[in-house]
Every structure is written in structure tokens, then in C-alpha cells.
C-alpha positions, 0 to 999 in steps of 0.5 A: 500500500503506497502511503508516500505523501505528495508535497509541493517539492515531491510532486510534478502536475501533468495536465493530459488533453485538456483540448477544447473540442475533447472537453465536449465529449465529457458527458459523466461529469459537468463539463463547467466542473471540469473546466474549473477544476482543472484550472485549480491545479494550474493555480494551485500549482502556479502557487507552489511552484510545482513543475507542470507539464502539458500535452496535447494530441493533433490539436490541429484536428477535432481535439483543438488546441487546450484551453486557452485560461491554461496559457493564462495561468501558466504560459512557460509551460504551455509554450513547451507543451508536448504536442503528440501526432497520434499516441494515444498513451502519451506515456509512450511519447519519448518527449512527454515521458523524458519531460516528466522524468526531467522534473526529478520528482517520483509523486504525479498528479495526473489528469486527463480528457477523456479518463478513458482514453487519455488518462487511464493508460499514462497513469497506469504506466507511470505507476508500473514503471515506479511512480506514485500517480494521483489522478484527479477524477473532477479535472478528468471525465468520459462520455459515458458513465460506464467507461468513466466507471471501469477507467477508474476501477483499472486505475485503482486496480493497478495502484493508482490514488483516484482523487478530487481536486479539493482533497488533492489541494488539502494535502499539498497545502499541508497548512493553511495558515502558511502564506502559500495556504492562504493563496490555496484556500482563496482558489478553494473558495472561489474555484473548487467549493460549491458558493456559500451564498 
């Protein structure tokens, strides 16, 4: 059982296909849930500078290009982006994994669109090969509930951490009082938790 604790100097993002034509394939989750979850790790991540890697396939095509707040958010990252011709495991893509492997660090947040298509066999392949991988299941989603459902039995079953953005951030914020924390808890409250008006 894998209890290594994910911390902002332990840890790397990876941000899998979040592409706008993609997106509208979530059909499991709220598509504006998912938009602004995945935001919140780039913040997040932005805030504690944790590295962040993104990747994106044939964006020329019916996929499009990721969304446009991430080049906002984090635009060095987005800029180095890995743009992939067709793999589908981008695990498989000699860029991506010499980029994640570059980071230096063992601990993985991973999310991805589709978690059927794109997310499930990098996070399961990064697990096999010794990382420690948490996938973010509010940043990810499916066009059908059942391959959403065994998606992520397959992960947990391969030693994935199945996980949710709110969860995620309470982790690697570790305290809330520290200046960082409050930064975290502002995105929390403004991104991630339902309003309390």
C-alpha cells in the first residue's frame, strides 16, 4: 500500500488533453466542473511552484488546441507543451515521458480528457514503471458513465490514488495558515467549493 505523501517539492502536475473540442465529449461529469477544476491545479500549482507539464494530441484536428485560461495561468509551460501526432498513451511519447522524468520528482498528479482514453493508460504506466500517480477524477471525465466507471476501477486496480481536486489541494497545502495556504484556500473558495451564498 503506497502511503508516500505528495508535497509541493515531491510532486510534478501533468495536465493530459485538456483540448477544447475533447472537453465536449465529457458527458459523466459537468463539463463547467471540469473546466474549473482543472484550472485549480494550474493555480494551485502556479502557487507552489510545482513543475507542470502539458500535452496535447493533433490539436490541429477535432481535439483543438487546450484551453486557452491554461496559457493564462501558466504560459512557460504551455509554450513547451508536448504536442503528440497520434499516441494515444502519451506515456509512450519519448518527449512527454523524458519531460516528466526531467522534473526529478517520483509523486504525479495526473489528469486527463477523456479518463478513458487519455488518462487511464499514462497513469497506469507511470505507476508500473515506479511512480506514485494521483489522478484527479473532477479535472478528468468520459462520455459515458460506464467507461468513466471501469477507467477508474483499472486505475485503482493497478495502484493508482483516484482523487478530487479539493482533497488533492488539502494535502499539498499541508497548512493553511502558511502564506502559500492562504493563496490555496482563496482558489478553494472561489474555484473548487460549491458558493456559500
Amino acid at each position: 500500500m503506497n502511503t508516500t505523501k505528495f508535497t509541493s517539492d515531491n510532486t510534478a502536475l501533468l495536465l493530459i488533453d485538456h483540448q477544447v473540442g475533447t472537453m465536449k465529449l465529457i458527458k459523466n461529469i459537468p463539463l463547467e466542473e471540469v473546466e474549473k477544476k482543472t484550472l485549480a491545479l494550474a493555480k494551485m500549482a502556479k502557487v507552489l511552484n510545482i513543475p507542470v507539464i502539458f500535452t496535447s494530441s493533433q490539436e490541429y484536428a477535432a481535439q483543438g488546441p487546450l484551453m486557452p485560461e491554461l496559457a493564462e495561468i501558466l504560459p512557460e509551460a504551455f509554450e513547451k507543451r508536448i504536442k503528440r501526432e497520434g499516441i494515444v498513451n502519451c506515456w509512450e511519447h519519448t518527449d512527454f515521458r523524458d519531460a516528466v522524468l526531467a522534473t526529478g520528482k517520483k509523486n504525479l498528479i495526473m489528469a486527463g480528457v477523456t479518463t478513458d482514453v487519455c488518462l487511464v493508460y499514462p497513469a497506469i504506466s507511470a505507476v508500473e514503471e515506479g511512480f506514485n500517480v494521483q489522478a484527479v477524477m473532477d479535472a478528468s471525465g468520459s462520455p459515458f458513465d460506464l467507461s468513466e466507471n471501469l477507467s477508474q476501477q483499472r486505475m485503482a486496480k493497478a495502484g493508482v490514488i483516484l482523487t478530487a481536486t479539493n482533497t488533492l489541494m488539502a494535502e499539498i497545502a499541508e497548512d493553511w495558515a502558511r502564506p502559500e495556504g492562504g493563496e490555496l484556500l482563496g482558489i478553494l473558495f472561489s474555484d473548487v467549493l460549491p458558493s456559500m451564498a
